[in-house]
Structures are given as structure tokens and as C-alpha cells.
C-alpha distance (Angstrom), angle and dihedral (degrees) to the residues before:
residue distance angle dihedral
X1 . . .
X2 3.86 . .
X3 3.77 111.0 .
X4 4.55 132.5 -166.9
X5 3.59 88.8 -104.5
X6 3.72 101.7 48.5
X7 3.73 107.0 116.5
X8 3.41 130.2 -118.9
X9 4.10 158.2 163.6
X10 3.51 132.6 -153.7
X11 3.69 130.1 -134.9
X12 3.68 125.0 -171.9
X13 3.93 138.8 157.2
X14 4.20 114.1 -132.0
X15 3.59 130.8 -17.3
X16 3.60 108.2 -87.4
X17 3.96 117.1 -85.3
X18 3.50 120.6 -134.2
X19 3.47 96.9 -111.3
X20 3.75 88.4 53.8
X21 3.35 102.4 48.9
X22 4.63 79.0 55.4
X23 3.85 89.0 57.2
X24 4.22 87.6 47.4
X25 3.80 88.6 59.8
X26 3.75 115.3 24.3
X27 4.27 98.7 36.4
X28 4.38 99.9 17.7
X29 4.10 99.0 39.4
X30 3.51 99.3 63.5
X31 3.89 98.4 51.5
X32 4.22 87.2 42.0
X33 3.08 97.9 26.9
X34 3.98 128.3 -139.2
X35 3.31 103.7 -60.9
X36 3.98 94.8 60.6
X37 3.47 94.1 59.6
X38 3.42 97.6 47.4
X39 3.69 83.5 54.7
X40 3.87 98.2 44.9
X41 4.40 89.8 44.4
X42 4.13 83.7 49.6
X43 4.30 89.9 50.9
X44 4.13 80.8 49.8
X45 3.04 103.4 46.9
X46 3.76 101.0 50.5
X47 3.92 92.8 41.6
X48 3.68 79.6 69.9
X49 3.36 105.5 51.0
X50 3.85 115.8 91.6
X51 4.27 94.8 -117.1
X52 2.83 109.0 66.1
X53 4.44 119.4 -143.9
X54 4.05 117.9 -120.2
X55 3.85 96.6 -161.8
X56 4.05 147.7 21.3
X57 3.80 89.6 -96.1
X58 3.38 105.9 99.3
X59 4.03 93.0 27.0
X60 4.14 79.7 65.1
X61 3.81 89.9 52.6
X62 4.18 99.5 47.8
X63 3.85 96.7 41.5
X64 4.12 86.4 31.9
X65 3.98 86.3 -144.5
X66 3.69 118.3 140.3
X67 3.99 119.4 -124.4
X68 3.30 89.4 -95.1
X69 3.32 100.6 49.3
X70 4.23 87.0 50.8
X71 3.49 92.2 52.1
X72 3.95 97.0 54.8
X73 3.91 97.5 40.6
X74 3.79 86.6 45.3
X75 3.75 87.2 63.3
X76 3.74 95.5 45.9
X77 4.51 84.8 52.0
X78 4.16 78.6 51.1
X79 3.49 93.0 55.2
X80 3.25 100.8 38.4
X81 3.95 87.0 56.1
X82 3.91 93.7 -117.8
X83 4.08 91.2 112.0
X84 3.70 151.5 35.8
X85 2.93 126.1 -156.4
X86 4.10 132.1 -161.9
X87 3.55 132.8 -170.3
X88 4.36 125.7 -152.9
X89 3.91 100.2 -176.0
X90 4.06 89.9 178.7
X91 4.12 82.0 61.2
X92 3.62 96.8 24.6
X93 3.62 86.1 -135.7
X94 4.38 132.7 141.7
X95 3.56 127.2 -141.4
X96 3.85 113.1 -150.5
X97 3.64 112.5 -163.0
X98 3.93 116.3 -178.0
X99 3.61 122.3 -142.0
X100 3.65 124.0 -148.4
X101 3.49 113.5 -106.8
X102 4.14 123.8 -118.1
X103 3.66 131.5 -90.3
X104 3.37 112.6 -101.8
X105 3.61 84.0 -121.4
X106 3.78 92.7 42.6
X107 4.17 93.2 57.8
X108 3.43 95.6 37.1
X109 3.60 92.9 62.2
X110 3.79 99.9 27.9
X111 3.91 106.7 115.3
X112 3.90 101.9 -116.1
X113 4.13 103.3 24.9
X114 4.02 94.4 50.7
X115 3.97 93.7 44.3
X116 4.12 87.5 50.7
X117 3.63 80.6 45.4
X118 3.36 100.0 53.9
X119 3.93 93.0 39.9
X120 3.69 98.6 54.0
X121 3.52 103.3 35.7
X122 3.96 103.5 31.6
X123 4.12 144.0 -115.7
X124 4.11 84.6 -81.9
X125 3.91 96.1 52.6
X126 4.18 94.1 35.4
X127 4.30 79.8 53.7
X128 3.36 94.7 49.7
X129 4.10 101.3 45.3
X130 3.55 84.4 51.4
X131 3.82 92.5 54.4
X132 3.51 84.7 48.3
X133 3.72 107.3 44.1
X134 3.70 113.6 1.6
X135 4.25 122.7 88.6
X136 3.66 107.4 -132.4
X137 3.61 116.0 -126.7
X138 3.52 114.5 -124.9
X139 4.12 115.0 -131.1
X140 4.10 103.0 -126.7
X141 3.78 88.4 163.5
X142 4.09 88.7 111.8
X143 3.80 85.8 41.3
X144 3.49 127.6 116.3
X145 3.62 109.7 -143.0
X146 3.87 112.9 -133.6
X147 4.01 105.9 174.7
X148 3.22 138.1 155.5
X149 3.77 107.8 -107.9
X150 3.91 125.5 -154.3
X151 4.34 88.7 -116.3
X152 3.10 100.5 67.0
X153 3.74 90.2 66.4
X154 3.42 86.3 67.2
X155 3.94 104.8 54.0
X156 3.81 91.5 107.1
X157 4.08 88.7 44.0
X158 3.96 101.4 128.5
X159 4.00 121.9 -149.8
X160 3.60 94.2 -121.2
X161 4.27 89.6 51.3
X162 4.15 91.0 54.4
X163 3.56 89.8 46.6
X164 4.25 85.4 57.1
X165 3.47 90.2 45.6
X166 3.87 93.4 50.9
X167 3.84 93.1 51.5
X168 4.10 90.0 43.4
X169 3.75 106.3 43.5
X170 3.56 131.7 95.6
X171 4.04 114.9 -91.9
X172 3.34 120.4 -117.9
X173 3.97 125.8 -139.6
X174 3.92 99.0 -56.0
X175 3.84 91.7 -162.1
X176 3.44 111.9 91.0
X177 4.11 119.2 81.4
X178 3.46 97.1 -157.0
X179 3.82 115.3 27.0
X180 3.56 132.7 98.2
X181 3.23 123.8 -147.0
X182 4.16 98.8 -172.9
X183 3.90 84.3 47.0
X184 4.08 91.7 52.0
X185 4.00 97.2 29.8
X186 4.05 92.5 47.7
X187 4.22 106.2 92.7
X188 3.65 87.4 -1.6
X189 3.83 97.1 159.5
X190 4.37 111.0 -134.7
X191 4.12 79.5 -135.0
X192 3.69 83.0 55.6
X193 4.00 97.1 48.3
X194 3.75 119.5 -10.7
X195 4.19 118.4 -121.3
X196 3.86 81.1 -127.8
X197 4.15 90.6 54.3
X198 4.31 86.6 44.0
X199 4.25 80.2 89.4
X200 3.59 111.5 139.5
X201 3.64 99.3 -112.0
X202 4.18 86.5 63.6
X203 3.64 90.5 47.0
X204 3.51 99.9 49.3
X205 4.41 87.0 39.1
X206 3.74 87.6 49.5
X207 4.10 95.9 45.1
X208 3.96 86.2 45.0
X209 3.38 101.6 58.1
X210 3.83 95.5 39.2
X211 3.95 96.3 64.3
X212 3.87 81.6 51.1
X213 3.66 101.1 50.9
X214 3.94 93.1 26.1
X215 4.13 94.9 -126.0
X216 3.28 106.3 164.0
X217 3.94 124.7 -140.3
X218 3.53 99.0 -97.4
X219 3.99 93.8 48.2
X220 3.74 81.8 40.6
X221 3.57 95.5 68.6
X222 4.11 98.4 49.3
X223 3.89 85.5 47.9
X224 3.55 96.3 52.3
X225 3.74 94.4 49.6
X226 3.57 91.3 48.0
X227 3.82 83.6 60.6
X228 3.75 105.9 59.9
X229 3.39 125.5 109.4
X230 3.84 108.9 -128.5
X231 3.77 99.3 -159.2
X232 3.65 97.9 50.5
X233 3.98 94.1 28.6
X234 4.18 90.1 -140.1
X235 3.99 126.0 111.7
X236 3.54 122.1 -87.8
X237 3.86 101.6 -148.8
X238 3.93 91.0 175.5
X239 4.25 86.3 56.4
X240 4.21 78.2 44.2
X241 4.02 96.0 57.0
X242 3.45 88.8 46.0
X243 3.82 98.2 59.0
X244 3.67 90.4 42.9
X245 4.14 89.4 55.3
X246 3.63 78.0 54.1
X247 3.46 103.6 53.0
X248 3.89 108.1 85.4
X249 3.68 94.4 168.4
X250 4.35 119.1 133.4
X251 3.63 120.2 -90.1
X252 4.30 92.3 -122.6
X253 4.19 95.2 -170.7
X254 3.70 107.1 111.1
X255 3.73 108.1 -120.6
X256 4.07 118.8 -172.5
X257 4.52 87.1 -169.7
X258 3.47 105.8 59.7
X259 4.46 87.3 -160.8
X260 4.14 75.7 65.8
X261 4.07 95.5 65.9
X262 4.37 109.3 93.2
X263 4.22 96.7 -89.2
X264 4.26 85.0 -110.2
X265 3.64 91.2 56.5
X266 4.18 90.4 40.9
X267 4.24 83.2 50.9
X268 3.71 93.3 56.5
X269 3.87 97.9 45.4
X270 4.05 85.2 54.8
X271 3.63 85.8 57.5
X272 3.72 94.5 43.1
X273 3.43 99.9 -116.8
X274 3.86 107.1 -33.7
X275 3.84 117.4 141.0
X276 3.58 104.2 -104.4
X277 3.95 115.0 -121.5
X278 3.43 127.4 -109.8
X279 4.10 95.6 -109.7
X280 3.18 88.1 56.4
X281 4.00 100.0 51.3
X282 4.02 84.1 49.6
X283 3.44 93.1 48.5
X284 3.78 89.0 52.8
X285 3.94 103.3 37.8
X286 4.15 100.1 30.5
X287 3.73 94.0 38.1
X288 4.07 118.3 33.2
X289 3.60 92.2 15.7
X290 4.13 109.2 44.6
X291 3.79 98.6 9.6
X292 4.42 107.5 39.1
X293 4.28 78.4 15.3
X294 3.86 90.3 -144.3
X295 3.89 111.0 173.5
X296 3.96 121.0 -111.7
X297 3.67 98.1 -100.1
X298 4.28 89.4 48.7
X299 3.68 87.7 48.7
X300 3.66 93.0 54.8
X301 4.26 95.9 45.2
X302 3.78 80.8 53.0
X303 3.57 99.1 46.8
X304 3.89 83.6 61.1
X305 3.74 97.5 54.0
X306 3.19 100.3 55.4
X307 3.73 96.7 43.6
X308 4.30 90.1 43.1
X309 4.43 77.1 57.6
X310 3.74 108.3 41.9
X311 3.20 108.8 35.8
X312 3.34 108.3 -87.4
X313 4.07 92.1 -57.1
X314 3.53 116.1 121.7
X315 3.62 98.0 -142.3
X316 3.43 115.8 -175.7
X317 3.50 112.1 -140.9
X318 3.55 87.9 54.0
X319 4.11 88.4 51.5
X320 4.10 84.2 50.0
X321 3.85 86.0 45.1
X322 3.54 97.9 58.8
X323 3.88 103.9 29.5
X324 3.79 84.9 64.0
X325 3.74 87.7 48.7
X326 4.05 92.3 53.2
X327 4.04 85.5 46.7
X328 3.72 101.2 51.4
X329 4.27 83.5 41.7
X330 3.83 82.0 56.8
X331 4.39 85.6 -123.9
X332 3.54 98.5 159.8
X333 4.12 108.8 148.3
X334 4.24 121.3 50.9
X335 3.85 85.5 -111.9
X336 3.76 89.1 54.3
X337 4.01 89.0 45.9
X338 4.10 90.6 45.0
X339 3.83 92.5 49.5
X340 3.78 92.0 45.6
X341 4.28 90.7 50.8
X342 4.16 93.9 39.9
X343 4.19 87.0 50.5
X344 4.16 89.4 40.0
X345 4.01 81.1 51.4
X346 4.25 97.2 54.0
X347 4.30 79.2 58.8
X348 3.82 113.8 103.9
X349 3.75 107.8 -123.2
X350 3.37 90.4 14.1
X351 4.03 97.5 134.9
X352 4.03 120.7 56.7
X353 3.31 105.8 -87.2
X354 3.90 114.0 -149.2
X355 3.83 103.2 -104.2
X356 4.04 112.3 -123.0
X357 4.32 113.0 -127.2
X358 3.45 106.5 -110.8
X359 3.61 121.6 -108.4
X360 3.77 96.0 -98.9
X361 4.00 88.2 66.6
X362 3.66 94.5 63.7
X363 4.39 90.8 45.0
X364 3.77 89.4 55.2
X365 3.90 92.3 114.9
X366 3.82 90.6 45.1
X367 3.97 90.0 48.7
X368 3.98 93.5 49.9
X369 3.74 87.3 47.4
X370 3.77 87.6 52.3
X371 3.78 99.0 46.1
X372 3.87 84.8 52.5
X373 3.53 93.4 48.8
X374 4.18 80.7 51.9
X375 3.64 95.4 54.1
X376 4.13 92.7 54.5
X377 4.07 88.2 50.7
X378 3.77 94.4 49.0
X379 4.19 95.6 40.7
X380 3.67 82.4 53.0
X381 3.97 95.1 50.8
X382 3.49 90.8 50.9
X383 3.59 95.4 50.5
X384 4.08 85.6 54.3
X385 3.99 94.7 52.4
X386 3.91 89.6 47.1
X387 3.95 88.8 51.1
X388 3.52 87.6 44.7
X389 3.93 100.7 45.0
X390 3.59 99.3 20.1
């Protein structure tokens, strides 16, 4: 139960704007009611203030809502994805971080706050908000588009002039086998992946991790879109490694060395086909790739080891056993890793042998026989000593 004394500090992003604070009180307030925006304009209005509060007292005082009362409507501002909240119970102390709210036309088309919308407040009232607030969408699907496209700069653009620019510009990341980057950059919308997000660091994450799912550009693109964050307008490469463990679809580029397919795609064609389970696509990207940072075509000659010596399993702290192995052996490249397993091959007793039972296994009839045998002769000496002592 929240009490007046618990502590707490406030976080919040920019004073409220004026259109804002009309979207808090003519599209929010009648799903959370009065109370809850009173309570969420109090939170931003003393973020802003230079002192800064330490508990709920004078929160209760300015929005004159009892603890109670806080508590619940802060759970409806929760819900309604206009605050976080975070707990310390060592410090006993909250964390209040406001959310910014909606676009008008963002909540009245977002698929559960426009259909409560709508049902509590009518078709008339829905019509008229969107009159209001909402920017109509134009309907271009009769349209013949006619723009100006980004090639026909280059109609003059001379043989001898790309081969300048090729020698002069920047380089891109350089370690992906696979990827393009003029395939995935060409038409790649800014609402797709913002110029400011095209930093290296994305490039060379999103390259990396398409050589070891085997996305290709194309697919690249909707995935990485998928993957921004909205509010804060920056990639969300853990949302991106996610899709990619979802995408089971077949690596199509025609590849005549199997050690060249991306080491998820080489894992499914050893299990003819099968999806490949998410263990195993950790395993694989958190583990060789980020953590022992093997390259693709290493991952994949290792990947075969281990499965050639346990049975097909990938087990992984057999995987961890010999990645560390291969790092302290300085094996870096596949040809490296080949050399290493053809020379390991030439050694005598160099693969598991399958260990022979030992001779007592095969006498364990004879030896249960013989313990029984055992038990008679020592039942009997006791009998003896009690006749003798007794």
C-alpha cells in the first residue's frame, strides 16, 4: 500500500505542449477519467519545477487525492502508457517516469484507445475528434506515382567517375560475407531506418547478424523497421534479434561451400530442414558470435565438430569447451579450424573410442549367486557363536 512518506523522484520528458495537454482532456479523460489527469498534470508539473519533492505528501495536497486514490489512478496512467513506474524496496523509494502522451492522430487510430473511444463516447463524437485532431489520409491507390527518383541523377554518371568514387568513398562495415549494403540501403525509406540511426555501429550490428541468420537485404529492410522504437525514434536491436529468431524462411543464394551459408541457415540444413530452436540460435549468435566473436564460416566448421562427437546434440558446454580451446590455439579462420581437426585426426586415439564394460558387468549373475551363497555361511556362523555364548 503506498503511504505520505514513501519516497520518491520524478522523471519526465518536456513540459507539456498545448496541444498535448488538449489530447489529455478531450481524447485521455474520458477513458481515465478526471482524476488521472489531474494526477498525471500534477507529476508534470512538479518534474519541472527546480526543487525537486522527496515524498507523496505534497502530491496528495495539489491533486487533493487521497493515497488511495493515487495509487489506483496511477495504474490507470500505467495502462494507459502515460507512466512507469519503479520500485527500490532496499530504499523504499518510486521512480515516476512520464510518458508522452499520443497524437491525436496516433490514439485515435491506435487499435484499443480509438475503439474505447468510439464505444464510450459515440460514432458522432469519434467523427468529430477526428475533424478536429486527426490528418486525413489521402487514398493514392488510383494514383499514378510520378516522382522524382534518386537515378535519374545519375544519367550523365560516366564509368570512369563511379570508378573515382569507389576508390574515394568511405568503406562500409567489411564484415559481413553475404550482405549488401547498396541492395539494403537503395529505397530504404527514413520511416523505415532513420539517416541519424544509419551510424556505423547499426550497420555493422545489422550486417552481422544477417550473415548469421541469412536475411537477405530486402527482408532486411521490413525487419529493421519493424524494430524501431517509435517513442524514442532509435533501433531496438534486441526487438531486431528477436524477429530474426523468428524468421524461419530458406536462405535462396546459391552457395557451392556449404561453411559459406550464415551458421543458422548451415544448422537447419544438418537437420534437413527443421526450424532450428531458439537455444540453439543463442548459443550460436550470443556465444561464438558476440561473446568468443568467431566469424560465420568458423562458427559453422565448429558446429560440425561438435555434432560429428556427441551425437548430433549441440551441447553447449561442450561448444564453450572447445571454442575456448580454438581461442587459446589462436584458430581463428575455417581453414585454420579444418587444418587443426585433419592434423588432430592423423593422432592415434584421437576420436572417443566406445569404452568396453568391464568384466565384472558380464559376472553379475555369478556375483549375486555368490553374495547369496555368503549370506547362508555367515547366518550359520552366527548361529554357532550364539550356541556357543548364549
Amino acid at each position: 500500500m503506498l503511504n505520505k512518506e514513501d519516497h520518491l523522484k520524478i522523471e519526465s520528458f518536456v513540459p507539456l505542449s498545448n496541444e498535448q495537454i488538449h489530447v489529455l482532456r478531450l481524447l485521455y479523460r474520458p477513458l481515465i477519467g478526471g482524476h488521472a489527469v489531474a494526477l498525471y498534470e500534477t507529476l508534470s508539473a512538479l518534474a519541472a519545477v527546480p526543487v525537486k519533492i522527496k515524498n507523496h505528501v505534497l502530491i496528495c495536497k495539489l491533486s487533493d487525492l487521497s493515497m488511495e486514490a493515487i495509487e489506483a489512478n496511477r495504474i490507470l496512467l500505467e495502462q494507459y502508457l502515460l507512466l512507469k513506474t519503479f520500485y527500490d524496496g532496499a530504499k523504499n523509494r518510486y521512480c515516476y517516469q512520464l510518458q508522452e502522451p499520443l497524437s491525436a492522430s496516433a490514439f485515435l487510430r491506435h487499435d484499443v484507445f480509438g475503439r474505447m473511444y468510439m464505444k464510450k463516447m459515440g460514432k458522432q463524437v469519434f467523427e468529430h475528434m477526428k475533424r478536429s485532431f486527426a490528418k486525413d489520409h489521402e487514398d493514392i491507390s488510383t494514383y499514378q506515382e510520378i516522382t522524382a527518383h534518386i537515378r535519374d541523377m545519375f544519367q550523365n554518371w560516366s564509368e570512369q567517375q563511379e570508378q573515382q568514387f569507389m576508390d574515394l568513398r568511405p568503406t562500409l562495415p567489411q564484415t559481413s560475407m553475404n550482405f549488401r549494403f547498396d541492395r539494403f540501403l537503395n529505397d530504404l525509406s527514413p520511416m523505415l531506418l532513420p539517416l541519424s540511426e544509419r551510424t556505423k555501429e547499426n550497420l555493422d550490428f545489422i550486417a552481422e547478424k544477417a550473415d548469421i541468420y541469412g536475411i537477405d537485404e530486402k527482408e532486411m529492410q521490413k525487419l529493421v523497421g519493424k524494430s524501431m522504437d517509435l517513442k524514442t525514434n532509435h533501433l531496438d536491436r534486441h526487438k531486431l534479434v528477436r524477429y530474426l529468431q523468428q524468421s524461419q524462411k530458406e536462405f535462396t543464394k546459391q552457395i557451392e561451400d556449404p561453411y559459406q551459408l550464415p551458421p543458422i541457415r548451415f544448422l537447419q540444413e544438418k537437420q534437413k530442414g527443421i526450424a532450428v530452436s531458439r537455444a540453439d540460435q543463442n548459443l550460436i549468435d550470443h556465444v561464438l558470435f558476440e561473446q568468443y566473436h568467431f566469424e560465420p564460416q568458423l562458427i559453422n566448421v565448429l558446429i560440425e565438430y561438435v555434432l560429428d562427437r556427441c551425437n548430433q546434440t549441440l551441447r553447449r558446454n561442450y561448444v564453450e569447451k572447445v571454442a575456448s580451446t580454438w581461442v587459446r590455439l589462436g584458430i581463428d579462420t575455417k581453414e585454420k579450424a579444418l587444418r587443426h581437426i585433419e592434423e588432430e585426426a592423423k593422432q592415434p586415439n584421437s576420436k572417443p573410442k566406445q569404452k568396453e564394460l568391464p568384466k565384472w558387468f558380464y559376472e553379475k549373475d555369478n556375483e549375486d549367486e555368490e553374495l547369496e551363497i555368503s549370506k547362508e555361511e555367515l547366518a550359520e556362523k552366527m548361529r554357532k557363536l550364539r550356541d556357543q555364548y548364549g
